[in-house]
C-alpha positions as a printed Julia matrix, in Angstrom:
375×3 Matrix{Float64}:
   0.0     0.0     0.0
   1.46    3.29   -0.87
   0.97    5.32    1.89
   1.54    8.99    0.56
  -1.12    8.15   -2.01
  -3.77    7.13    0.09
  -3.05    9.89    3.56
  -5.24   12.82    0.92
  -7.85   10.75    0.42
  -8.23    9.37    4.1
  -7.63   13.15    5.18
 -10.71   13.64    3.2
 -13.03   10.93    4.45
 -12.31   11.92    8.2
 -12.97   15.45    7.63
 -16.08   16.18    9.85
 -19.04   17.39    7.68
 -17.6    17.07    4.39
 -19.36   13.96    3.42
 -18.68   12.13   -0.39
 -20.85   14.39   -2.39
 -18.59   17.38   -1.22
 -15.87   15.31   -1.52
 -16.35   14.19   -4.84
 -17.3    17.9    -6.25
 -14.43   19.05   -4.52
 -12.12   16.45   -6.2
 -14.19   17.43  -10.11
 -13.13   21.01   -9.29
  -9.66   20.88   -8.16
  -8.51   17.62   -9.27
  -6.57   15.75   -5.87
  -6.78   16.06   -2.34
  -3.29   17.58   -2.42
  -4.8    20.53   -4.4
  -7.49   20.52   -1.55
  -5.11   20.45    1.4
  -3.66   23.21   -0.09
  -6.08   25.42   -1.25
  -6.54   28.67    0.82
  -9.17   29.59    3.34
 -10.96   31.76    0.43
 -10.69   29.59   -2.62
 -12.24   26.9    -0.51
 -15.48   29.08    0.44
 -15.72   29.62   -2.9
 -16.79   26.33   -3.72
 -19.47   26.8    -1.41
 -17.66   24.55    1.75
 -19.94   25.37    5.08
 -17.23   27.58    6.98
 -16.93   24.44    9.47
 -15.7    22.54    6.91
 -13.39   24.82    5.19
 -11.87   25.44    7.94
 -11.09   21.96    9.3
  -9.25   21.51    5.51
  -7.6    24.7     5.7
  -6.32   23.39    9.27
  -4.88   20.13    7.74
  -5.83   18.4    10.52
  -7.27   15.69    8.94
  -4.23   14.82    7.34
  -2.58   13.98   10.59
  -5.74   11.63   11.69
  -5.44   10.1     8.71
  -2.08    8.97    9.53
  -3.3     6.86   12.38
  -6.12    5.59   10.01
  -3.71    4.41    7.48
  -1.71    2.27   10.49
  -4.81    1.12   11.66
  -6.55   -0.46    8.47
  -3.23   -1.49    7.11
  -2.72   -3.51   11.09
  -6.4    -5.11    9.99
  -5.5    -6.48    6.51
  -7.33   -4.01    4.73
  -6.89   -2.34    1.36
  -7.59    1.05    0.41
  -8.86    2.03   -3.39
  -9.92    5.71   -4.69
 -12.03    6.14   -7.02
  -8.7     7.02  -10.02
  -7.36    3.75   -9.8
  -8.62    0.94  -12.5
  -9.89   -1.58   -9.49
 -12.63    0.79   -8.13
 -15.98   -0.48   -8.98
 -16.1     0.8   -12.57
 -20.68    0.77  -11.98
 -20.39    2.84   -9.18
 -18.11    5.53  -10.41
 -21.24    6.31  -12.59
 -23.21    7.43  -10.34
 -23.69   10.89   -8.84
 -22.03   10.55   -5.79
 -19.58    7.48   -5.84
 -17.2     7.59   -2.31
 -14.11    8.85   -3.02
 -12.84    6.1    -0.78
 -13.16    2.28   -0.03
 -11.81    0.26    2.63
 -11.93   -3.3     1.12
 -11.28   -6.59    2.8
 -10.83  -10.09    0.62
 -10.88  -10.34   -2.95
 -10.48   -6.61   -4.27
 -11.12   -8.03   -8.41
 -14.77   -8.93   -7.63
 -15.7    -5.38   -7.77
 -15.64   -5.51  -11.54
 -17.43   -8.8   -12.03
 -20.81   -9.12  -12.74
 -22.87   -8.2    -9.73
 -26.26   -8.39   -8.0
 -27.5    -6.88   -5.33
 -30.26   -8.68   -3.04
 -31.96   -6.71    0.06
 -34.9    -7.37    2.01
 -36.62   -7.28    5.51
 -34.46   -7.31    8.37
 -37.43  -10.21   10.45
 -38.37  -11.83    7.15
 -40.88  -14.94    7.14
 -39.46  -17.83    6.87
 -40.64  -18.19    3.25
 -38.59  -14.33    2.2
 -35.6   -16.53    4.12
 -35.93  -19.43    1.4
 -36.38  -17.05   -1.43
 -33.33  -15.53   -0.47
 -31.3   -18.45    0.16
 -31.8   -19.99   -2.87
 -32.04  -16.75   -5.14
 -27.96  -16.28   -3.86
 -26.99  -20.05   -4.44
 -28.49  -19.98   -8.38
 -27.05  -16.64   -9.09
 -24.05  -17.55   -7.9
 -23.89  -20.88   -9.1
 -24.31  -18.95  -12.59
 -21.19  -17.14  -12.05
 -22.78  -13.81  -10.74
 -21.53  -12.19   -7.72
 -24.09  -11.56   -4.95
 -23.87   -8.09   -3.16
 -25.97   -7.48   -0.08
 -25.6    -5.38    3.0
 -24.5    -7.78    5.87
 -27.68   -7.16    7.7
 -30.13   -9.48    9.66
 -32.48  -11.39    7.29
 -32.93  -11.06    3.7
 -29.45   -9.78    3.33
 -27.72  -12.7     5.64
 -30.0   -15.13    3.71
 -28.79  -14.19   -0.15
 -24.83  -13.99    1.43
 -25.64  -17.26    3.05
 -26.9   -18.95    0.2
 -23.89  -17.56   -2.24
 -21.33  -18.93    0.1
 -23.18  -22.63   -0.49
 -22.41  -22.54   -3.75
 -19.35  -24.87   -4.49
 -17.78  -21.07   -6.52
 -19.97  -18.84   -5.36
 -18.7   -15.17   -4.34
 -20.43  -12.53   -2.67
 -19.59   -9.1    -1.44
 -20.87   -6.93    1.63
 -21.53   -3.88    2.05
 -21.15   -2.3     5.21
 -23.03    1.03    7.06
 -20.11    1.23    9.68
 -16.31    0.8     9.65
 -14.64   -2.57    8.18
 -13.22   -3.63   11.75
 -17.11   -3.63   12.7
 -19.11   -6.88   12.87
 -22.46   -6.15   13.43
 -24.53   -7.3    13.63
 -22.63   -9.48   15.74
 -24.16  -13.07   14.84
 -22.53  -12.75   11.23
 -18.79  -12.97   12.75
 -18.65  -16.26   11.18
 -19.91  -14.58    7.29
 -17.19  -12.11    7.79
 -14.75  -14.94    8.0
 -16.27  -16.72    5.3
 -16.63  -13.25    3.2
 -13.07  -12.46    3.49
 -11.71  -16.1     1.92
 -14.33  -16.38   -0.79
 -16.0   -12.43   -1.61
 -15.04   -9.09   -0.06
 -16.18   -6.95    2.43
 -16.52   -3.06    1.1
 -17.56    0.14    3.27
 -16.58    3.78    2.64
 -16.83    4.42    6.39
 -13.77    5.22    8.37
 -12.09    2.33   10.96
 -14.46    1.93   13.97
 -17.34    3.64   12.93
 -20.15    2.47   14.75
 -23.38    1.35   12.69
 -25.89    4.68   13.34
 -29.14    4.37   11.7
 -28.08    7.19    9.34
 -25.57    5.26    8.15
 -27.51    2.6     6.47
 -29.16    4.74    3.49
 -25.57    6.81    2.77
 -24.55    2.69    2.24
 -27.85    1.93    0.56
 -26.43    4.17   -2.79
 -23.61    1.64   -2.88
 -25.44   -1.51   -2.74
 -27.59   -0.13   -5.69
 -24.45    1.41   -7.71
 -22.07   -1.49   -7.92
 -24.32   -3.93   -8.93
 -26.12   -4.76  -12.72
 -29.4    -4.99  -10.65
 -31.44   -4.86   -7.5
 -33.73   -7.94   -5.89
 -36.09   -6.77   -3.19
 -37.23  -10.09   -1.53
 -39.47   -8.67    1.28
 -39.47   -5.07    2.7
 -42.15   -2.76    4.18
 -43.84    0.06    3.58
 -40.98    2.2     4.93
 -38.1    -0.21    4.11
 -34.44    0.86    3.28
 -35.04   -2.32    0.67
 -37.41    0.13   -1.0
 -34.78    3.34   -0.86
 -32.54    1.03   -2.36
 -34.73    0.03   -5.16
 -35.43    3.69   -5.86
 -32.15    4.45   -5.72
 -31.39    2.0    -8.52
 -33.89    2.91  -10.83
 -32.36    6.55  -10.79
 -28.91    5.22  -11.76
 -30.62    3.3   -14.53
 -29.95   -0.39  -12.67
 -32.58   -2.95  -13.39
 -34.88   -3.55  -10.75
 -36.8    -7.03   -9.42
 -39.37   -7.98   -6.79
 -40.18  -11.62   -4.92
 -43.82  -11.6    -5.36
 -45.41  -11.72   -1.64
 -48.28  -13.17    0.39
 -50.31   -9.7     0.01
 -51.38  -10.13    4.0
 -48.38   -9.96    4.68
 -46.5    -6.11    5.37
 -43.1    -7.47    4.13
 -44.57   -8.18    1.09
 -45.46   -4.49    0.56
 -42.28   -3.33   -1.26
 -41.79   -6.2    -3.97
 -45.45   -6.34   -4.51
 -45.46   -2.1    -4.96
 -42.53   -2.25   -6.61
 -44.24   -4.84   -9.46
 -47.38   -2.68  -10.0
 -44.77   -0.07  -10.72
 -43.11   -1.57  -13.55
 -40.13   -3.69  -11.66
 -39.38   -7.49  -13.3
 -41.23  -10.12  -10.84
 -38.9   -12.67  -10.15
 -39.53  -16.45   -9.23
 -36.04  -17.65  -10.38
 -32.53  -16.95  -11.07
 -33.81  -17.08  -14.77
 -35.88  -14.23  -14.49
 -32.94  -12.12  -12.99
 -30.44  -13.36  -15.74
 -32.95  -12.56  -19.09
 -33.02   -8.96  -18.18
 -29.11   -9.29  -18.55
 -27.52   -7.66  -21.48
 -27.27  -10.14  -24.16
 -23.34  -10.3   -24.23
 -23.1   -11.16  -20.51
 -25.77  -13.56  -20.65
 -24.12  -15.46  -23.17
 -20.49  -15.08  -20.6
 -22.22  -15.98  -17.6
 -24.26  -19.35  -19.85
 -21.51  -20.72  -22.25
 -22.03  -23.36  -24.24
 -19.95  -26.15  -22.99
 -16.36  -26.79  -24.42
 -15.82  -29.27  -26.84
 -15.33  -29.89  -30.83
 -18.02  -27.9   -33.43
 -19.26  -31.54  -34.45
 -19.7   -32.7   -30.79
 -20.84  -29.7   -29.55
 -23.26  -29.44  -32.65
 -24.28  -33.42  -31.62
 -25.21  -32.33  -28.22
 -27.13  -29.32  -29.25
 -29.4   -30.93  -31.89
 -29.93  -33.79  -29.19
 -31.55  -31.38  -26.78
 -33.17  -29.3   -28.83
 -37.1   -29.62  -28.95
 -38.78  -29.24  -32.1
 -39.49  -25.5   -32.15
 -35.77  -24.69  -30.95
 -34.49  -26.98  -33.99
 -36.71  -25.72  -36.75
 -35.1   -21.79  -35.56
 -31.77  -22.91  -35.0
 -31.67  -24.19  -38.92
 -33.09  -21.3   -39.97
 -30.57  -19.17  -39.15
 -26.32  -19.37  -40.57
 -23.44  -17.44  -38.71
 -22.6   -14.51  -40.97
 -26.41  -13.55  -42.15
 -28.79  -12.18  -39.29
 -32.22  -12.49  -40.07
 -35.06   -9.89  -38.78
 -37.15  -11.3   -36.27
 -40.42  -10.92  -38.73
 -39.25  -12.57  -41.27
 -37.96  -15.1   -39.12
 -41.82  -15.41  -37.74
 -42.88  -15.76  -41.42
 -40.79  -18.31  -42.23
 -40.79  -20.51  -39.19
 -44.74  -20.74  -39.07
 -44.84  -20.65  -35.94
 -46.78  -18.23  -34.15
 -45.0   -14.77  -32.78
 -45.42  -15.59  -28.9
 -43.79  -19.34  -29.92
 -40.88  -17.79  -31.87
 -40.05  -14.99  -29.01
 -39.55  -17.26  -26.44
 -37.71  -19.97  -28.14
 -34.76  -17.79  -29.52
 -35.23  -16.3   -26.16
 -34.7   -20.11  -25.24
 -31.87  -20.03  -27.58
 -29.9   -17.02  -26.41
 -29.61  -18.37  -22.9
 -28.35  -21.75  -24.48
 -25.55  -19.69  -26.25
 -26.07  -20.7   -29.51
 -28.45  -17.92  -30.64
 -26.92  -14.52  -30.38
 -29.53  -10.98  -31.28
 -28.02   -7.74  -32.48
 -29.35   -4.18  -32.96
 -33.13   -4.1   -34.51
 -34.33   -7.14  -33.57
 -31.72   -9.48  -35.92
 -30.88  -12.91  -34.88
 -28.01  -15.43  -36.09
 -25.91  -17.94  -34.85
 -22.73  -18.29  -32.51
 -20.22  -20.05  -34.39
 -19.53  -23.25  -32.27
């Protein structure tokens, strides 16, 4: 860890008030914390700093606190990455207000893998606990890295069920400092976290978990990830600020239908009527995938183009076969005259190239054009 690199940007994060959107408009405007550490007492109310916090960077305080930080998360095994170098979570730098900081504990290259994000009730029933469970074992079994928040319930559940999977990986985000376990039951997930996923937070060593902690680390479960899956969740849920949170940085988002008696069920079944994917299996989370990391994350097995082609034929069923012939390799055909041809009817065509795709054999570009992977 190179420690002159990282004391600006821990000066930052301890500043008191400052905060990462400040941070991060700060960092636009002037371009490194050295730049901001140096800055004088003027230029730095002129980009609108509250006095209090101008003057604690015009102290350089912070940068001597953030001396001690460095020792102490570098004494705890922990890893440090800004938001300039190529490992931060390329997702979340999109958004508005990435942290200009992580603290990062286990496997720092699964922050650039394919990721969802699962949330849910903190008391779930025991049904939401299932869902979960198994939700995080498919995905991950698929090769998709689950990202929850470490709490009780829902979020234990889909981190639990990730780490059954025999490659599974799954990633935590935390609302206090790294060094935290809380709550305190999921000491033995941290363990397991840090040997086979990675434990994230943007909060400073030995912060404790406040309450307003949670929604500042509710942006980063939605950012990093491809998607969101609210299991079960309230009327008032942070599941539900999550989910909104997604949709505004253009993630997909997905409910677990609920018993409608039930007030977990509130925020899946609210977030359905309002447009989100309901979700009964891992395949409903993976066919709202982009097309070229379904076909990564569903490969067609390895072997020769006449064995391969063997197989293929073998379990096709008859609508799948009479598509797969009708398309070649290096001509894509439009999807209506591939309905024309086929005869068969438009809803039978959709979802067996859909069928298809997810087999890796089909593969559809721009404008609704369809063709073959060459096996």
């Amino acid at each position: 860890m190179d420690s002159d690199h990282y004391l600006g940007w821990l000066a930052l994060a301890l500043t008191p008030g400052l905060g990462a959107r400040m941070a991060g408009k700060l960092l636009r405007e002037l371009g490194n914390p050295h730049e901001i550490f140096n800055a004088s007492l003027t230029e730095l109310e002129g980009h609108h700093l509250p006095a209090a916090v101008a003057q604690a960077i015009h102290s350089r305080r912070p940068l001597s606190d953030a001396a001690k930080e460095l020792a102490a998360a570098q004494a705890a095994g922990c890893k440090l990455l800004t938001w300039d170098e190529p490992e931060y979570p390329a997702r979340l730098r999109e958004i508005y207000d990435p942290p200009p900081l992580l603290y990062v504990r286990g496997n720092i290259e699964l922050l650039n893998k394919h990721l969802i994000s699962i949330v849910g009730a903190r008391r779930p029933t025991p049904y939401g606990n299932q869902m979960a469970e198994r939700l995080g074992r498919d995905l991950a079994d698929r090769g998709i890295v689950v990202t929850s928040g470490m709490a009780r319930g829902i979020d234990s559940c889909a981190h639990k069920g990730a780490l059954s999977s025999a490659s599974g990986a799954t990633i935590g985000v935390l609302g206090c400092g790294i060094d935290v376990v809380y709550p305190k039951e999921n000491k033995k997930i941290f363990a397991d976290m840090e040997q086979r996923g990675a434990i994230i937070t943007e909060f400073p060593m030995g912060t404790f978990p406040a309450p307003q902690n949670f929604p500042i680390r509710n942006r980063v479960i939605a950012g990093i990830a491809l998607g969101v899956v609210v299991v079960e969740g309230a009327q008032y849920s942070g599941s539900l600020i999550t989910a909104r949170l997604a949709m505004e940085f253009g993630r997909e988002v997905f409910g677990f239908p609920g018993n409608a008696t039930q007030p977990t069920s509130f925020g899946p079944n609210q977030l359905i009527k309002q447009g989100a994917k309901l979700v009964t299996s891992w395949e409903d989370v993976v066919e709202e995938l982009p097309t070229p990391i379904r076909a990564e994350l569903l490969p067609v097995e390895s072997a020769s183009a006449e064995e391969r082609a063997a197989l293929l034929d073998e379990s096709f069923v008859p609508a799948e076969r009479t598509l797969y012939e009708l398309l070649s390799v290096d001509q894509a055909r439009h999807i209506d005259e591939i309905m024309e041809v086929s005869g068969l009817s438009s809803s039978e065509v959709l979802a067996t190239l859909f069928d298809l795709e997810l087999k890796g054999v089909v593969r559809q570009l721009p404008g609704k054009q369809f063709l073959k992977v060459l096996l």
